[in-house]
C-alpha positions in Angstrom: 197.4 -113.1 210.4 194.1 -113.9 212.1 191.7 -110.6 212.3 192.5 -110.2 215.7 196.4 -110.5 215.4 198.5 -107.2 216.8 200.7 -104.8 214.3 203.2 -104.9 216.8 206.6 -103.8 214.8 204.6 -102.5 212.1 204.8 -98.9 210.5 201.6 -98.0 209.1 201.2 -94.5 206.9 197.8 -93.0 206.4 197.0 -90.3 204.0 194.0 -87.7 205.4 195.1 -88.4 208.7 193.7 -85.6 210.6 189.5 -86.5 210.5 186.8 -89.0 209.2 188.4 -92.4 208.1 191.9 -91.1 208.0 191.9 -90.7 212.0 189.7 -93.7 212.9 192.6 -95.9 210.9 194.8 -94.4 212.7 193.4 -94.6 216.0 192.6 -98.4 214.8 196.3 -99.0 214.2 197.5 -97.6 217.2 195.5 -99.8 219.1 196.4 -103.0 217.7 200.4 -101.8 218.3 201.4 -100.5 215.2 203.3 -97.5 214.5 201.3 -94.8 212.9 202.5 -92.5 210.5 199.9 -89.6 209.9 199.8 -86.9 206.7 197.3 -84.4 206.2 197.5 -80.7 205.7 196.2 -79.2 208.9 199.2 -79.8 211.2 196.9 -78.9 214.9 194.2 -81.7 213.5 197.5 -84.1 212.7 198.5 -83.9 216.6 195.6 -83.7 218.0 195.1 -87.4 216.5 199.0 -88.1 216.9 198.3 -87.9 220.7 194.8 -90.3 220.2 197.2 -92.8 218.6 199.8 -92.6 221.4 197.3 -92.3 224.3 196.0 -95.5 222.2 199.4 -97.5 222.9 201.2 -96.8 219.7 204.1 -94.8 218.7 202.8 -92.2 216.3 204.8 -89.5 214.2 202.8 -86.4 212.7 204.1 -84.8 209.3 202.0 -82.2 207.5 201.9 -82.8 203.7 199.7 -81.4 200.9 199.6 -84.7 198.7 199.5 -82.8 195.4 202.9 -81.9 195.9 204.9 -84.8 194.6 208.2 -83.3 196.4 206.3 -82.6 200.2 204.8 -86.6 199.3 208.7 -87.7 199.1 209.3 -85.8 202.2 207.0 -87.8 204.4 208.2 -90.9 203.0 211.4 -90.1 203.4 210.7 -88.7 207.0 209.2 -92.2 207.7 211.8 -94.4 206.5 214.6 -91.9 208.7 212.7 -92.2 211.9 211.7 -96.0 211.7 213.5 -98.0 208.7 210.3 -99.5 207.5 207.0 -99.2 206.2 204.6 -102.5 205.5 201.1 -100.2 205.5 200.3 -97.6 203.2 196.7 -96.5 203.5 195.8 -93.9 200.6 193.0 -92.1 202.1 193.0 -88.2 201.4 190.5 -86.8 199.2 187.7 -84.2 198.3 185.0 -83.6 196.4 183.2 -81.1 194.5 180.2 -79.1 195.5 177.0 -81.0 194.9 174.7 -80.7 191.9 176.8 -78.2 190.2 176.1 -77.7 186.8 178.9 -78.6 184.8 178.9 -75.3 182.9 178.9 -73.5 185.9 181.5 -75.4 187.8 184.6 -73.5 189.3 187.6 -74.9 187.3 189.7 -74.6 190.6 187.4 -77.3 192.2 187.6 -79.3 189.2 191.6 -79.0 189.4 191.1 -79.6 193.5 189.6 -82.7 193.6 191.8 -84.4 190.8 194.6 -83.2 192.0 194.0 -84.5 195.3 192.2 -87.9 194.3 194.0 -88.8 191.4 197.8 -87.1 191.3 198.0 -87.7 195.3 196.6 -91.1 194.9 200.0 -91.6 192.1 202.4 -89.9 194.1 201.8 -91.6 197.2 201.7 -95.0 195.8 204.8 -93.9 194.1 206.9 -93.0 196.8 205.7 -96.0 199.2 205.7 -99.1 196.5 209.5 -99.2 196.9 209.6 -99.6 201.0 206.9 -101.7 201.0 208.2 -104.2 198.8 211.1 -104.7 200.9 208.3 -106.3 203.7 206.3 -107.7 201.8 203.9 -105.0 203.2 200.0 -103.6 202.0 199.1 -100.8 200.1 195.3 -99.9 200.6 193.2 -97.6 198.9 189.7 -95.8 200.0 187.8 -95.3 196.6 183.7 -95.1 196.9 180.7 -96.6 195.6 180.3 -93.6 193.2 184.0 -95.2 191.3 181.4 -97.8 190.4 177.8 -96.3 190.0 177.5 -92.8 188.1 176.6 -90.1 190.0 174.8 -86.8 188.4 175.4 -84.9 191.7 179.5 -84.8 191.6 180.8 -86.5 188.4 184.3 -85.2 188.6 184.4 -87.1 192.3 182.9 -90.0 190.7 185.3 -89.8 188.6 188.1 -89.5 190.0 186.9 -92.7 192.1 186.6 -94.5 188.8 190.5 -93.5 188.2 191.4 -95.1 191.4 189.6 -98.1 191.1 191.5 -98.9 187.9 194.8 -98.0 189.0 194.2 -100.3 192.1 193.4 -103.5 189.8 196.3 -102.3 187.9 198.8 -101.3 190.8 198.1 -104.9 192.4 198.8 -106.9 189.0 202.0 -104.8 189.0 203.2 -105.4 192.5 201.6 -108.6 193.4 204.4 -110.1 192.1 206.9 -108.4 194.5 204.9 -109.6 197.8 202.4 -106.2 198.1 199.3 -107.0 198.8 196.7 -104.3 197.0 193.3 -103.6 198.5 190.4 -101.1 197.1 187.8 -100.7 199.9 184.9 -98.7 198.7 182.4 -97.5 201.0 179.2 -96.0 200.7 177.9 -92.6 202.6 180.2 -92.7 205.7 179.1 -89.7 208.3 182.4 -87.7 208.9 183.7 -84.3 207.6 184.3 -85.2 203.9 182.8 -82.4 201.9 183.4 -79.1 203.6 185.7 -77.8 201.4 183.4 -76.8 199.0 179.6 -78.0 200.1 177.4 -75.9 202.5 177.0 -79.1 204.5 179.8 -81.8 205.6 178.8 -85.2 205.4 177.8 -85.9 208.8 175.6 -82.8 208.5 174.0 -84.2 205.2 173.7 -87.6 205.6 171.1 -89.5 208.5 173.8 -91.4 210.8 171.2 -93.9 211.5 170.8 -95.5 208.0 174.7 -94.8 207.3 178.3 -96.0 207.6 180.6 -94.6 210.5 184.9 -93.8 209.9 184.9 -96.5 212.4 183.1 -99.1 210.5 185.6 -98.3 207.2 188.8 -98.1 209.8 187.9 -101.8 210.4 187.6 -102.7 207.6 191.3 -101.4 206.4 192.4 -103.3 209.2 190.9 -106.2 207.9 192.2 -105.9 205.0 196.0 -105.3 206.1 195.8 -108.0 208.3 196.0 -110.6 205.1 198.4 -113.4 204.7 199.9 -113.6 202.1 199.6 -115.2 199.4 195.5 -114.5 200.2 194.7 -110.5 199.5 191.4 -108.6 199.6 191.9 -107.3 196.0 188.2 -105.4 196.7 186.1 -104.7 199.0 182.9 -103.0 199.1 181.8 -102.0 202.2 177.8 -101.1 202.8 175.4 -101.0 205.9 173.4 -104.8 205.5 170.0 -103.3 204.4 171.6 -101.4 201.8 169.4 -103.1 199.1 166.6 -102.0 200.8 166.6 -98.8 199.4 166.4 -100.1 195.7 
C-alpha cells in the first residue's frame, strides 16, 4: 500500500479517541475512507470527534470505554466486531501521566495506580481483545509509547516507565503475532502540544510546551497512518518520531 493509498473497507479502532493524537488519527482515518472506531471516557469529546470523522467522509462509531476495565475493553471490541464484522487497525493510544517533578516520597499512590493502570493494563487489555480480529485480516496493531520509554526521565519516572513497559511488550507482541500476518508498530514521539497532562499537572501540554520548537497530534496522526499503511511482509517495527533539529538541543 503506497502512503497515499485509501482505507476504504477498513475498520480502524483508536484508543484516547476524544483529544490530542487520539482525535487527529481519527480524523486522519476518516479522511483516507476508513471506518473509525473511537474509545475514550468522555462520551460528549467522543462525538464531538465522531461527527469530525463523518463530516471527514468516513463512517465513524463512538463507544465510551475506561480502558482499565478489562470487561468495558471487551465491550468495545465486541461492539465493533457486531456493527462492522471486522477490524484490521488497532491504534493503542490512551494514556496519562503523573504530575511533574513529584518527589517520589511524596507522590499520591492513586496517580501512581492511574497512570499504570491506564498505560500498562489498558495497553494489555486492548491488545488482548483486538489480536484475535485482527489476525483474521492480516490487520495492524499500533502503539504510541514516548521518547521517555527510551531516555530516563527524573521529572515523571512512573510515566517513563510505564513507556519502557510498552516498548517491550511491542517488540514482544510483534515476535508473537508476526507470525499470524499482524503487523506491530511502536511510534514514539517526543513533546507533542495537545492536552496530555491535565489530569494531574497545573499545565496541559500545549500550555507547557513552545508549539514552535515541538511536535503537533497531526504530525504523530501521520505518522500512524504511515505506519498502518505497510505491506506486508515489510512492517515499521519502530518508529521514533522527532521535529528535524531535535539534536540541536544537545
Amino acid at each position: 500500500m503506497s502512503n497515499t493509498a485509501s482505507f476504504d473497507g477498513k475498520v480502524a479502532l483508536i484508543t484516547g479517541a476524544s483529544s490530542g493524537i487520539g482525535a487527529a488519527t481519527a480524523r486522519q482515518f476518516a479522511s483516507a475512507g476508513a471506518t473509525v472506531v473511537l474509545a475514550a471516557r468522555t462520551e460528549t469529546a467522543l462525538e464531538t470527534v465522531a461527527s469530525e470523522c463523518e463530516a471527514a467522509g468516513g463512517t465513524a462509531l463512538a463507544v465510551p470505554t475506561d480502558v482499565v476495565d478489562h470487561t468495558a475493553v471487551d465491550a468495545l471490541i465486541d461492539a465493533t466486531i457486531k456493527r462492522f464484522d471486522r477490524l484490521d487497525v488497532c491504534v493503542v493510544n490512551a494514556g496519562t501521566g503523573e504530575s511533574m517533578d513529584t518527589a517520589l516520597e511524596a507522590l499520591p499512590i492513586e496517580q501512581f495506580k492511574q497512570v499504570t493502570e491506564t498505560n500498562v493494563h489498558g495497553a494489555f487489555y486492548t491488545t488482548r481483545a483486538a489480536i484475535p480480529y485482527l489476525k483474521q485480516h492480516d490487520g495492524s496493531i499500533i502503539f504510541v509509547g514516548s521518547f521517555k520509554g527510551k531516555y530516563p526521565s527524573a521529572s515523571t519516572p512512573v510515566y517513563a516507565a510505564s513507556k519502557w513497559w510498552l516498548r517491550g511488550f511491542a517488540a514482544s507482541v510483534a515476535g508473537r503475532v508476526g507470525p499470524d500476518g499482524v503487523a506491530t508498530t511502536l511510534i514514539n514521539p517526543s513533546g507533542v502540544t495537545t492536552d496530555f497532562g491535565s489530569q494531574f499537572r497545573e499545565r496541559p501540554n500545549k500550555e507547557a510546551l513552545d508549539a514552535e520548537t515541538t511536535l503537533s497530534a497531526t504530525d504523530v496522526a501521520d505518522a500512524i497512518l504511515f505506519a498502518a499503511r505497510q505491506d506486508a511482509p515489510a512492517a515499521v517495527t519502530e518508529l521514533d518520531l522527532n521535529r528535524q533539529d531535535i539534536f540541536q538541543r544537545f
